[in-house]
C-alpha positions as YAML, in Angstrom:
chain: A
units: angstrom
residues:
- id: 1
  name: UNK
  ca: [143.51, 70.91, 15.66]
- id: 2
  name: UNK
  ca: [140.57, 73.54, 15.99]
- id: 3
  name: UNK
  ca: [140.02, 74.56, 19.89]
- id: 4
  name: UNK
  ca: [137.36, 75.80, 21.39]
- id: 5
  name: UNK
  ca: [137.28, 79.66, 21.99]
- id: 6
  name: UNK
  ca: [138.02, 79.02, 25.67]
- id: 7
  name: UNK
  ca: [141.09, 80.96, 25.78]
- id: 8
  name: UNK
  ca: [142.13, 84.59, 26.92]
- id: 9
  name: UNK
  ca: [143.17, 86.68, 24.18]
- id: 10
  name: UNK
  ca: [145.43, 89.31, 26.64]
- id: 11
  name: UNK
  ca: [146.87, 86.69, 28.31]
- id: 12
  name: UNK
  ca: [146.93, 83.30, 26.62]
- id: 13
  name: UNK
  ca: [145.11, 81.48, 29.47]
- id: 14
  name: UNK
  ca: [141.97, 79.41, 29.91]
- id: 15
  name: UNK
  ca: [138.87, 81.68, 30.69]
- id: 16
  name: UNK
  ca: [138.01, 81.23, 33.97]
- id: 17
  name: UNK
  ca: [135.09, 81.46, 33.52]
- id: 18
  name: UNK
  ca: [134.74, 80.06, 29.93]
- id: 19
  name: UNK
  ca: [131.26, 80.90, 28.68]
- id: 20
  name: UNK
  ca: [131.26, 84.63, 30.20]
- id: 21
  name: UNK
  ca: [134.74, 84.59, 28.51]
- id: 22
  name: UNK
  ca: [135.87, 86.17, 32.02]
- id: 23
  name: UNK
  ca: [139.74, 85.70, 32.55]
- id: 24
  name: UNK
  ca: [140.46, 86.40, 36.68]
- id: 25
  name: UNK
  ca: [144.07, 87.34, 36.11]
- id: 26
  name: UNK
  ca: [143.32, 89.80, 33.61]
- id: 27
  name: UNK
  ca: [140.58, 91.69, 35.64]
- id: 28
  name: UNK
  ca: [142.93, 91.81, 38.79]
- id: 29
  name: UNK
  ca: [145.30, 93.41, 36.83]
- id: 30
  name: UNK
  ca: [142.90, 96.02, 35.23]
- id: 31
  name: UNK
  ca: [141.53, 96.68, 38.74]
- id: 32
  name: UNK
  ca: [145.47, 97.06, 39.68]
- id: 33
  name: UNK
  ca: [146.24, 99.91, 36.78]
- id: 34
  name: UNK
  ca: [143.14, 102.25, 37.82]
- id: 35
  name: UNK
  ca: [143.91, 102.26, 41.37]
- id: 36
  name: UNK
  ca: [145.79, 105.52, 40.59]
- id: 37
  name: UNK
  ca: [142.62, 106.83, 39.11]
- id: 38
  name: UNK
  ca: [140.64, 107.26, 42.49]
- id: 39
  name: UNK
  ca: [141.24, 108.04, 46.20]
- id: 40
  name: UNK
  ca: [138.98, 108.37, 49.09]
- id: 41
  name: UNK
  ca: [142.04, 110.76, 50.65]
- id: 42
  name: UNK
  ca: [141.88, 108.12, 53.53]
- id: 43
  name: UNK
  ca: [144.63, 105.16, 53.28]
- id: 44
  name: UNK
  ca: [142.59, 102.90, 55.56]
- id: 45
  name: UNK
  ca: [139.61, 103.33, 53.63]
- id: 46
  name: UNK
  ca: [141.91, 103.28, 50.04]
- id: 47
  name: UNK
  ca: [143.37, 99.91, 51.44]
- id: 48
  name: UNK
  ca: [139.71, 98.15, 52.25]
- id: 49
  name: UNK
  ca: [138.25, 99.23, 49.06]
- id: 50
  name: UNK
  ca: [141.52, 97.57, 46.80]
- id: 51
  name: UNK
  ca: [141.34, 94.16, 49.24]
- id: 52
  name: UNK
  ca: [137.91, 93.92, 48.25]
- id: 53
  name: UNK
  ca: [138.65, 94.81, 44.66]
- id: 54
  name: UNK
  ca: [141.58, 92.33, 44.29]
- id: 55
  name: UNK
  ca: [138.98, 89.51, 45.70]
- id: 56
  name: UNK
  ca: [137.09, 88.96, 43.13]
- id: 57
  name: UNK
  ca: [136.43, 85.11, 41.80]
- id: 58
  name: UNK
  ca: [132.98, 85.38, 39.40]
- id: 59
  name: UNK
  ca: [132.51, 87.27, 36.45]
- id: 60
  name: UNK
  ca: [129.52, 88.68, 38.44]
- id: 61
  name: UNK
  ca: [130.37, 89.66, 41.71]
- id: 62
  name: UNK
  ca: [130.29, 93.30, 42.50]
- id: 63
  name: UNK
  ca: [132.77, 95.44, 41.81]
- id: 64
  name: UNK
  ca: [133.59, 97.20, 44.87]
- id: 65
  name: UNK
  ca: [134.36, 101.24, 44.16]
- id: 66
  name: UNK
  ca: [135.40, 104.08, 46.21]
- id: 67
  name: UNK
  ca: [131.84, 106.53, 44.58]
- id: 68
  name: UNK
  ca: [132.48, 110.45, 44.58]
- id: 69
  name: UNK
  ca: [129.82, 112.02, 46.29]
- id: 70
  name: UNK
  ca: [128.93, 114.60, 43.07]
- id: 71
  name: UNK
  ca: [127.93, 111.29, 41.73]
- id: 72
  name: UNK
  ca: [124.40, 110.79, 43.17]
- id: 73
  name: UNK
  ca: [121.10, 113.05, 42.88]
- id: 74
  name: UNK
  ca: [119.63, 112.60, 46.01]
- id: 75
  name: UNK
  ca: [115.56, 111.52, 45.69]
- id: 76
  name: UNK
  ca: [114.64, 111.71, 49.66]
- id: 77
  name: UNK
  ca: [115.07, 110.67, 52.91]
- id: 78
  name: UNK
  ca: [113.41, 107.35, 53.41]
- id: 79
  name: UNK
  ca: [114.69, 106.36, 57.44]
- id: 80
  name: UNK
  ca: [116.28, 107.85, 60.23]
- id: 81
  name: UNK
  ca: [117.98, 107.17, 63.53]
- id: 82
  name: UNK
  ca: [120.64, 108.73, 66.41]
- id: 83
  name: UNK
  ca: [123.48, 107.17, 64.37]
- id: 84
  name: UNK
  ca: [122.69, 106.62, 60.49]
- id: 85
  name: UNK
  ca: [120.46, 108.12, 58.36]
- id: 86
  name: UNK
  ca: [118.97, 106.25, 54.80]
- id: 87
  name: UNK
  ca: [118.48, 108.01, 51.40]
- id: 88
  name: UNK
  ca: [116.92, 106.68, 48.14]
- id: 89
  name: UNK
  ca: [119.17, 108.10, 45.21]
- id: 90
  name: UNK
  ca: [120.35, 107.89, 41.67]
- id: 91
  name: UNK
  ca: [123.64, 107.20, 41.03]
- id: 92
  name: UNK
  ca: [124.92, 108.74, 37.63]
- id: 93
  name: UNK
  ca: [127.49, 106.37, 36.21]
- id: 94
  name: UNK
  ca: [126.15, 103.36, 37.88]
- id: 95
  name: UNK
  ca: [127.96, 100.01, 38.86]
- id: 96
  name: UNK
  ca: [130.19, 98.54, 36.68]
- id: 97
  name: UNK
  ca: [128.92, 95.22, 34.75]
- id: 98
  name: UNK
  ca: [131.03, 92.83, 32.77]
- id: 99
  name: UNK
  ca: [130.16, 92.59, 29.54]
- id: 100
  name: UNK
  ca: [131.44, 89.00, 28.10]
- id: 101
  name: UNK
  ca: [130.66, 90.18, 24.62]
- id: 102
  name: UNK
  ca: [132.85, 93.18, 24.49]
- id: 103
  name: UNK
  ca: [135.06, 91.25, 27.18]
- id: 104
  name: UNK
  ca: [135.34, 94.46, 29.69]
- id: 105
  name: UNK
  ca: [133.68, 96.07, 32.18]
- id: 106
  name: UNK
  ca: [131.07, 98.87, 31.54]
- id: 107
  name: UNK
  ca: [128.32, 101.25, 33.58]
- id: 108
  name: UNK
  ca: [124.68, 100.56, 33.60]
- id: 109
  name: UNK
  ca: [123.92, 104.28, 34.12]
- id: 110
  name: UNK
  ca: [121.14, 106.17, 36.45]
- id: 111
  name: UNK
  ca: [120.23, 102.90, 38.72]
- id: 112
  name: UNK
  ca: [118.67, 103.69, 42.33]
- id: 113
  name: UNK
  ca: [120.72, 103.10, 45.16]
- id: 114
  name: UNK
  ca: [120.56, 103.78, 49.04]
- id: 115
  name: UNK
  ca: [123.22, 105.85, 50.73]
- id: 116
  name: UNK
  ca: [123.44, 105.05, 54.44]
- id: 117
  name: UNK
  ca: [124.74, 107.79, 56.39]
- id: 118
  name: UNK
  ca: [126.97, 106.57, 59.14]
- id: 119
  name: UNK
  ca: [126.99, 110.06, 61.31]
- id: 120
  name: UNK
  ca: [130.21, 110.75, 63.17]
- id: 121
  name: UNK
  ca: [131.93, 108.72, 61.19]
- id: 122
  name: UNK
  ca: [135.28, 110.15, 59.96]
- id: 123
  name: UNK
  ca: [137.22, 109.56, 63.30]
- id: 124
  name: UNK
  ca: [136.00, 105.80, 63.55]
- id: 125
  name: UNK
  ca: [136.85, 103.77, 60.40]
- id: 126
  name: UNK
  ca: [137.76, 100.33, 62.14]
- id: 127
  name: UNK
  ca: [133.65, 100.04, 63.39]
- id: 128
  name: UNK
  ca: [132.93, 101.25, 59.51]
- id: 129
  name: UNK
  ca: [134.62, 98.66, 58.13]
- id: 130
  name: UNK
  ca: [132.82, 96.16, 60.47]
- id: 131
  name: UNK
  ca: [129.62, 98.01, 59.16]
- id: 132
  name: UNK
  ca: [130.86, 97.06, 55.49]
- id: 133
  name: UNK
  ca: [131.39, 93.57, 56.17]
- id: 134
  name: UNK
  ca: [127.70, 93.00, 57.53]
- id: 135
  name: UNK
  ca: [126.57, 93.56, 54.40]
- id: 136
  name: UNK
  ca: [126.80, 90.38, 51.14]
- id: 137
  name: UNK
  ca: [129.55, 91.99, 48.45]
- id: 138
  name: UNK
  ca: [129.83, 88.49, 46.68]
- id: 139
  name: UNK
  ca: [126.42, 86.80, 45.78]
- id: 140
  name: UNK
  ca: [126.50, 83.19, 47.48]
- id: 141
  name: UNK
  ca: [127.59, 80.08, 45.38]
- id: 142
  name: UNK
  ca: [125.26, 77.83, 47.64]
- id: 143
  name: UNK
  ca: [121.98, 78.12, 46.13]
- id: 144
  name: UNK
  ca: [120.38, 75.66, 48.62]
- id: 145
  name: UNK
  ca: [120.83, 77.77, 51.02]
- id: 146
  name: UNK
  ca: [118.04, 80.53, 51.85]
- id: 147
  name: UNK
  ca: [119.58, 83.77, 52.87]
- id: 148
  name: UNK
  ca: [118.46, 87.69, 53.16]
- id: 149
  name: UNK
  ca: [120.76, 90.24, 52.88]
- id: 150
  name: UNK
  ca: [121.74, 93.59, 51.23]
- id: 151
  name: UNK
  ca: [124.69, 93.70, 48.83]
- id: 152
  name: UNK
  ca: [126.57, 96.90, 48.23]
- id: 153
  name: UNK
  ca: [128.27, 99.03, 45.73]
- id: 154
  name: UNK
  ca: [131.02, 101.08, 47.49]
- id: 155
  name: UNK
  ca: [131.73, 103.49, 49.75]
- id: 156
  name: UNK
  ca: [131.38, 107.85, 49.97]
- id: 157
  name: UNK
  ca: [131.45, 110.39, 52.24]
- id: 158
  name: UNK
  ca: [129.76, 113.83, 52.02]
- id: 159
  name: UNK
  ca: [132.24, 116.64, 51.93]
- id: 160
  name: UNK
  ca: [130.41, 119.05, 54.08]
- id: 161
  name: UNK
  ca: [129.38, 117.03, 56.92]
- id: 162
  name: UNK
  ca: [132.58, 114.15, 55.90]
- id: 163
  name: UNK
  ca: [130.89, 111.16, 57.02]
- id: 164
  name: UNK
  ca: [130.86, 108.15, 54.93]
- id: 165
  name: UNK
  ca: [128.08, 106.35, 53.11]
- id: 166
  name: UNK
  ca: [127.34, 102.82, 52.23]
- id: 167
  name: UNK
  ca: [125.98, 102.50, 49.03]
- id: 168
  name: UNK
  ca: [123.54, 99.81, 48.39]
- id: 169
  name: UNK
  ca: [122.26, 97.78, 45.83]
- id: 170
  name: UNK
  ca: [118.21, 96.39, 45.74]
- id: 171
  name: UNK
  ca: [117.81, 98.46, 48.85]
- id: 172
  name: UNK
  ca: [114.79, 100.52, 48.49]
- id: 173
  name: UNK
  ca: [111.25, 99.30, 46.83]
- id: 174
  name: UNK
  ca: [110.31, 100.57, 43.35]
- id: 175
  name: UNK
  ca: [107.12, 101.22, 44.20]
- id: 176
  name: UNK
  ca: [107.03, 103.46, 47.55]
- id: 177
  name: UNK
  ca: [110.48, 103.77, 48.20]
- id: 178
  name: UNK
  ca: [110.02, 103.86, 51.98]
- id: 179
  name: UNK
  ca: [111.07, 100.37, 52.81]
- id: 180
  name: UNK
  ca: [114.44, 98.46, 51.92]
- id: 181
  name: UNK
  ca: [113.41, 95.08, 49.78]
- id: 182
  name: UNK
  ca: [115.18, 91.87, 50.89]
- id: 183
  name: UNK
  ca: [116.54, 89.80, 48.58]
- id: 184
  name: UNK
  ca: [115.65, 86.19, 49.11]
- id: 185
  name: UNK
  ca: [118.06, 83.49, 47.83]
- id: 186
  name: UNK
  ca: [116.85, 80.24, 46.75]
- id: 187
  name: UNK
  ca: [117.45, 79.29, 43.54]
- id: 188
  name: UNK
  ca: [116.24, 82.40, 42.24]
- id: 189
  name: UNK
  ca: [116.27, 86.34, 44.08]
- id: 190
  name: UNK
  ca: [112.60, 87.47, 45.15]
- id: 191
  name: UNK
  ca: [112.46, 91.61, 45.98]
- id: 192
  name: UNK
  ca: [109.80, 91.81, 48.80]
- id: 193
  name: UNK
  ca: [108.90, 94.98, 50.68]
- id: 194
  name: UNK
  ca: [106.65, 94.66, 53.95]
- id: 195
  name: UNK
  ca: [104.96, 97.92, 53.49]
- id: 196
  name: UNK
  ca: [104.05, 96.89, 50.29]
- id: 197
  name: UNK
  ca: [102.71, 93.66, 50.84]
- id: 198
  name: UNK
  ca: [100.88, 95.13, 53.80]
- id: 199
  name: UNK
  ca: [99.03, 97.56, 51.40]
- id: 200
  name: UNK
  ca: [98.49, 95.17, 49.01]
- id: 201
  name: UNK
  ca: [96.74, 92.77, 51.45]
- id: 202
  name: UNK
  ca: [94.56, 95.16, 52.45]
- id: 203
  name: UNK
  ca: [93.13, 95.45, 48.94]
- id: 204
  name: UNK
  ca: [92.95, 91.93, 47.75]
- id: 205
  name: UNK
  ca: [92.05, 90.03, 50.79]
- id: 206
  name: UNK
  ca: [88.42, 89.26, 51.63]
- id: 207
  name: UNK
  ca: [86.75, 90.85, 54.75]
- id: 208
  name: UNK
  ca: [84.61, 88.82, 56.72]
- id: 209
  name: UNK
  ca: [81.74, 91.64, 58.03]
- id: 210
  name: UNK
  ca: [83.10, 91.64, 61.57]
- id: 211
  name: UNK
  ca: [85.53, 94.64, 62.39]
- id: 212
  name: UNK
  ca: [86.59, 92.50, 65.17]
- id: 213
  name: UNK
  ca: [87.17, 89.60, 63.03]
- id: 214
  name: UNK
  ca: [88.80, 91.70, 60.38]
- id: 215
  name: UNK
  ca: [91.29, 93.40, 62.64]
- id: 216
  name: UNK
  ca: [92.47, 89.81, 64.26]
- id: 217
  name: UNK
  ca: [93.39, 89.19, 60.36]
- id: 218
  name: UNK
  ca: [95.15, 92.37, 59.93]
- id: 219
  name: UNK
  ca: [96.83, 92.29, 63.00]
- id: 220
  name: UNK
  ca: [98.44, 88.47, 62.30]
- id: 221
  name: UNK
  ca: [99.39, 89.80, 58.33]
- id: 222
  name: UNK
  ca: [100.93, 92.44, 59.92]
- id: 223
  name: UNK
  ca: [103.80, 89.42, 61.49]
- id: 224
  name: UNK
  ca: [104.86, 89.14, 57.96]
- id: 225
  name: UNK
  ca: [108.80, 89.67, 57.71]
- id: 226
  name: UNK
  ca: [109.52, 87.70, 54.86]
- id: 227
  name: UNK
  ca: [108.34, 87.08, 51.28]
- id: 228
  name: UNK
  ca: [107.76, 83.26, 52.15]
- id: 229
  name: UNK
  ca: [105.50, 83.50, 55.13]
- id: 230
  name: UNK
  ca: [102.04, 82.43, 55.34]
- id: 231
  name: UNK
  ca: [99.01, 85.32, 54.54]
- id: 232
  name: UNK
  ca: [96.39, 84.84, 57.04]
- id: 233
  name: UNK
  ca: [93.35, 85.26, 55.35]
- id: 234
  name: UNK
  ca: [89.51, 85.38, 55.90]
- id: 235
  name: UNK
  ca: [88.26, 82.39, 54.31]
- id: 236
  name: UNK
  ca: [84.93, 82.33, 53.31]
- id: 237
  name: UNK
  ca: [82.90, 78.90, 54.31]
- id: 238
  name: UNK
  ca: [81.80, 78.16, 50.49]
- id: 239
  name: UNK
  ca: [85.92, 77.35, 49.54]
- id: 240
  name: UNK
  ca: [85.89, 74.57, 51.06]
- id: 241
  name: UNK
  ca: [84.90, 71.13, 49.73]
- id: 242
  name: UNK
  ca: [84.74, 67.52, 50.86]
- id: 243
  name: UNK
  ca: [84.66, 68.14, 54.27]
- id: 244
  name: UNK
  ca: [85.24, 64.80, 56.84]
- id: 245
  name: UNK
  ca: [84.61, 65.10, 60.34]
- id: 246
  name: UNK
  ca: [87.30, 63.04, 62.34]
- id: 247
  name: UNK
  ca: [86.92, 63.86, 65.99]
- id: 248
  name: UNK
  ca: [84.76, 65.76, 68.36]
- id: 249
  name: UNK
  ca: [85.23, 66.24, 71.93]
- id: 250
  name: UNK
  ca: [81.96, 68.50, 72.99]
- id: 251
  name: UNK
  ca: [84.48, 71.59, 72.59]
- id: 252
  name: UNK
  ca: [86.79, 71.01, 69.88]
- id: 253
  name: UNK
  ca: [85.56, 69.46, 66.39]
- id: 254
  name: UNK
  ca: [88.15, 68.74, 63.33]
- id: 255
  name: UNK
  ca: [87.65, 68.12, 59.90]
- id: 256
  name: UNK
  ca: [89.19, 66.98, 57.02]
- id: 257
  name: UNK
  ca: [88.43, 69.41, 53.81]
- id: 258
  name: UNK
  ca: [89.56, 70.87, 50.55]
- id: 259
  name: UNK
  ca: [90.49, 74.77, 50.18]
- id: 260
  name: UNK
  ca: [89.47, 75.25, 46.62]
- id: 261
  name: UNK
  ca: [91.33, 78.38, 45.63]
- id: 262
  name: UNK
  ca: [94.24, 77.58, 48.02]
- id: 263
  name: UNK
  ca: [96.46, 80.48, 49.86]
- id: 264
  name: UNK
  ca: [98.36, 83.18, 48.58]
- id: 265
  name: UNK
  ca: [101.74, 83.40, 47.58]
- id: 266
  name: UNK
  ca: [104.27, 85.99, 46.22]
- id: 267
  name: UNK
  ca: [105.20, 86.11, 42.81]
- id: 268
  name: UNK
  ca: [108.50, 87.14, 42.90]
- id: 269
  name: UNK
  ca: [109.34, 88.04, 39.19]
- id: 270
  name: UNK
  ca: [105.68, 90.29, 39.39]
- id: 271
  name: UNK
  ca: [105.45, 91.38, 43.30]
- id: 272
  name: UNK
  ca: [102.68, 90.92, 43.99]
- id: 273
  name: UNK
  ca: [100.67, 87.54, 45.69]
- id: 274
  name: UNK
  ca: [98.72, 85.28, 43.83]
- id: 275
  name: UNK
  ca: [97.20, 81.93, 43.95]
- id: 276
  name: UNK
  ca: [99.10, 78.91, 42.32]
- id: 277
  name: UNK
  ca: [97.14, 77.17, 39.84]
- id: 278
  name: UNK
  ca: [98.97, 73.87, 40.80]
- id: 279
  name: UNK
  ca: [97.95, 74.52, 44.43]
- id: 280
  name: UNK
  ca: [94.10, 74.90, 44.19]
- id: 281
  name: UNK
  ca: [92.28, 72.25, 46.08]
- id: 282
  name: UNK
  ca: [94.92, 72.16, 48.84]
- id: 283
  name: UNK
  ca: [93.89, 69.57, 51.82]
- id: 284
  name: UNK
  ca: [93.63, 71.48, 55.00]
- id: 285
  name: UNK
  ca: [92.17, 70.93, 58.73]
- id: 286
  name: UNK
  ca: [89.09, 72.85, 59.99]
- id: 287
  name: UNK
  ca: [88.90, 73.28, 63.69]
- id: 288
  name: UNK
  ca: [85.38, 74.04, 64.89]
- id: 289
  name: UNK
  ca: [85.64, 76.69, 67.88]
- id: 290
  name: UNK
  ca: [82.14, 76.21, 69.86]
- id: 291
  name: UNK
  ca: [80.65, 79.09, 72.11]
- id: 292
  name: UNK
  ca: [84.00, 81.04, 72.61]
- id: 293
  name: UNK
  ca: [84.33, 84.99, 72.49]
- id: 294
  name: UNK
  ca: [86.49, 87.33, 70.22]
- id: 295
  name: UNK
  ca: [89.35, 87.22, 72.77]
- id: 296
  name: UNK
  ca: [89.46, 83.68, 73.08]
- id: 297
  name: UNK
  ca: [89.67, 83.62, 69.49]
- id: 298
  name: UNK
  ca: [91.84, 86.11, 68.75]
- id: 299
  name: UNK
  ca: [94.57, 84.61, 71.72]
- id: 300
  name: UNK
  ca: [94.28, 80.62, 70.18]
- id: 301
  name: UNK
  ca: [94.92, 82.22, 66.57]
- id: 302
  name: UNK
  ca: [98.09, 84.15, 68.14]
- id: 303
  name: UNK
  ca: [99.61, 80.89, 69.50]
- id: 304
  name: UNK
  ca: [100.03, 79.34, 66.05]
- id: 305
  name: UNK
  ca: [102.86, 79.80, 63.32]
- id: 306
  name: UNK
  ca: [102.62, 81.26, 60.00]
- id: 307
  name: UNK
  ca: [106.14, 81.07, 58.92]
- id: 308
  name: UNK
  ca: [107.05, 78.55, 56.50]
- id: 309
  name: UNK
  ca: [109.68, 77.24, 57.86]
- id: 310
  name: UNK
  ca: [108.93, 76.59, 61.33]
- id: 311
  name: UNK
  ca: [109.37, 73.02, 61.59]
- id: 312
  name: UNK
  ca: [106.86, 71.26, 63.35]
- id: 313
  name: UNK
  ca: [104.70, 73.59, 64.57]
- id: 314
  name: UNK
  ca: [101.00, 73.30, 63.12]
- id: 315
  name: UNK
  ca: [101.31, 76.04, 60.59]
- id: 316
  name: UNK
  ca: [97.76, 78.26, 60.23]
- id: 317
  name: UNK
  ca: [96.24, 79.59, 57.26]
- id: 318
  name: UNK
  ca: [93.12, 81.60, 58.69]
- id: 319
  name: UNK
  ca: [89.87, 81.93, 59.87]
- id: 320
  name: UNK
  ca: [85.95, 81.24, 58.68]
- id: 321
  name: UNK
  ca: [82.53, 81.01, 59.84]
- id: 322
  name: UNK
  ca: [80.03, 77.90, 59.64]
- id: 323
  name: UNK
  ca: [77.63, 80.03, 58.06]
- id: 324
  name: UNK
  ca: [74.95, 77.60, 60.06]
- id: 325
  name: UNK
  ca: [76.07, 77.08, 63.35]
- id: 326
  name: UNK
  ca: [78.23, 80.60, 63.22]
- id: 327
  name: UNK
  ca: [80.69, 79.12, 65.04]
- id: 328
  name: UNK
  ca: [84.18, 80.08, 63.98]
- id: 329
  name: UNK
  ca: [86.69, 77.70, 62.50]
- id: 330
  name: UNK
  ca: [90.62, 78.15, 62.35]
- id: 331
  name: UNK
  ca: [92.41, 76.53, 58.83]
- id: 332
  name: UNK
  ca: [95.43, 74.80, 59.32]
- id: 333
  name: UNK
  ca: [97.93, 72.63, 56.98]
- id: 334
  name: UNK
  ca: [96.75, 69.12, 56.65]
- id: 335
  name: UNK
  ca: [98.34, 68.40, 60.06]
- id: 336
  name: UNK
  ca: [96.01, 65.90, 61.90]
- id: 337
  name: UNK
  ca: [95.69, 62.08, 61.81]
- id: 338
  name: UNK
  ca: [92.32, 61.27, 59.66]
- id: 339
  name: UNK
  ca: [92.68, 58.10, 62.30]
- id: 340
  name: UNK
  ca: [92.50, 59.37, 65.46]
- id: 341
  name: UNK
  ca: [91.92, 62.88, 64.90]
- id: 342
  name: UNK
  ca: [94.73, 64.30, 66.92]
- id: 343
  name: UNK
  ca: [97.38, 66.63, 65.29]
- id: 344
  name: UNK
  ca: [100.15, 64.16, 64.03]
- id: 345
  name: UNK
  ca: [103.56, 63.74, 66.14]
- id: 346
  name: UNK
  ca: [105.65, 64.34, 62.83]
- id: 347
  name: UNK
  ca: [103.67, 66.89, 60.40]
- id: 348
  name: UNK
  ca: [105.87, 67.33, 57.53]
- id: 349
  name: UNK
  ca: [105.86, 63.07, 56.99]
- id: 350
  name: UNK
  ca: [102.04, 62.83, 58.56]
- id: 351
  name: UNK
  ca: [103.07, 60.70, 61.28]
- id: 352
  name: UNK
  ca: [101.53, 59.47, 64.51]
- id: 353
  name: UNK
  ca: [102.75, 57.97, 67.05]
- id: 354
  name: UNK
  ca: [100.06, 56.49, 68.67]
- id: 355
  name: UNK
  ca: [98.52, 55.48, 65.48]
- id: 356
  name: UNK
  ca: [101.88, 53.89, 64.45]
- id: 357
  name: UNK
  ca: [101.56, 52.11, 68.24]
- id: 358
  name: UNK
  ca: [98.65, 50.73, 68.28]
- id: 359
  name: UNK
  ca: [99.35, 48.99, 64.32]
- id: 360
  name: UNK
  ca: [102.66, 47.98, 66.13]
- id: 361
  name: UNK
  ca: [101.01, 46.51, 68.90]
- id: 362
  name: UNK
  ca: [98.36, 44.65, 66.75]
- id: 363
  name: UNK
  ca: [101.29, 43.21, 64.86]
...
């Protein structure tokens, strides 16, 4: 009977994790024999970094080291504080990897790392190891599930000042280095930096003429915290297509309409923001703003949402001009009733109540 090549070769057991040919037992018991071969001088700290170690379930999950300070070539200081201090680095050896074609662990060499510099630190190792614990060592197994956080490599300590350093993975942007990237979970990881984005904004979005008009825009881009929120944008009046009035009150007009290029959104894999092709000619609501004044303007556009995942809340998209009437109109999500014009009960199933009454009632 010819088996499948699903079985350990050290040990005789199934993989467990068969494809990666990654056999659990056998890795705890490596990680066991080199436990000699290192020693942060500190039990405490000696005894965190092998509980870790020995808690390992996925061929992939970091392998948590105790990192000799000669290790790193220090690049700069990229943050400070009373308490802990942040450097971009390169770490020599780099992180160990398993390799399921050689079946071991092995370096990926010269990667770039943060070291956070916990100051004071030698004389309080229970609050360090709460420090530690804040941050993700094993990647979630619930993809579904968005989450931001940092994972890290190890620990260190410098020997001249002795106080310990978290080293951590995806920490720092590639491209200024200032700002720590977040890693976004859902279904796939997304590196954003703020700083970056902000920059970035300032170069591809549209202005609209008005310095007034253009700082309102900058100033709600600048609420960005996360790679999925909405870019408020300066939309010029010529993007938009099949327009519908459905209400006017003497103050407030809506429309119906058509954004043909649609809004931004980051590209992960690239990082930058682009427009989806799938996503031109997005439906969205244009409220008409009659004979109101920068501040007005500028205090009704702060009162509205532009993160994602906000539920309800009429999410906004930006600002243009009638180029007519010059009155100012604010893009929303296709959150009003074409019925009765008002902004539905329910947005995210486009349902009104009072619609849904009044067909109940005729019923």
């Amino acid at each position: 009977m010819v088996l499948y090549d699903g079985y350990c070769e050290k040990c005789g057991e199934i993989y467990t994790d068969i494809k990666k040919k990654w056999c659990k037992p056998c890795q705890i018991i490596n990680l066991k024999e080199n436990l000699g071969n290192w020693t942060s001088e500190n039990e405490k700290i000696d005894n965190f970094i092998q509980t870790i170690q020995l808690d390992i379930n996925r061929y992939h999950n970091i392998i948590f080291e105790w990192i000799p300070y000669n290790q790193f070539d220090i690049i700069k200081e990229i943050d400070k504080s009373d308490f802990v201090t942040v450097y971009l680095a390169v770490w020599k050896s780099g992180p160990l990897e398993y390799d399921h074609y050689k079946k071991e662990y092995t370096r990926i060499n010269n990667i770039k790392v943060a070291l956070k510099f916990l100051s004071n630190s030698q004389n309080i190792i229970d609050e360090f190891s709460n420090e530690i614990k804040i941050c993700s060592i094993i990647p979630t197994d619930s993809f579904n599930i968005c989450e931001i956080f940092f994972k890290i490599y190890g620990i260190s300590q410098n020997p001249n000042t002795k106080d310990y350093i978290i080293v951590i993975k995806g920490a720092c942007c590639k491209k200024c280095g200032d700002k720590y990237i977040y890693e976004y979970v859902h279904y796939k990881k997304l590196n954003w930096c703020k700083q970056c984005s902000i920059n970035e904004l300032n170069k591809v979005c549209i202005k609209s003429g008005s310095e007034e008009i253009d700082n309102i825009v900058q100033k709600m881009q600048l609420k960005i915290d996360g790679c999925e929120d909405i870019i408020f944008e300066w939309i010029p009046f010529n993007q938009f297509d099949n327009i519908e009035k459905i209400k006017n009150d003497g103050f407030v007009t809506i429309y119906l309409a058509i954004w043909k290029d649609g809004p931004l959104y980051y590209k992960g894999n690239k990082e930058t923001y682009k427009r989806k092709s799938y996503n031109n000619y997005k439906k969205v609501t244009l409220k008409y703003l009659q004979n109101i004044d920068n501040q007005f303007l500028n205090d009704e556009i702060n009162s509205y949402s532009i993160k994602k995942f906000s539920g309800d809340a009429l999410k906004i998209y930006g600002i243009s001009q009638d180029p007519d009437t010059k009155d100012y109109i604010m893009v929303f999500e296709d959150g009003y009733c074409k019925k009765c014009g008002n902004q539905y009960t329910q947005i995210c199933h486009k349902w009104c109540k009072p619609c849904q009454m009044n067909e109940l009632k005729k019923a």
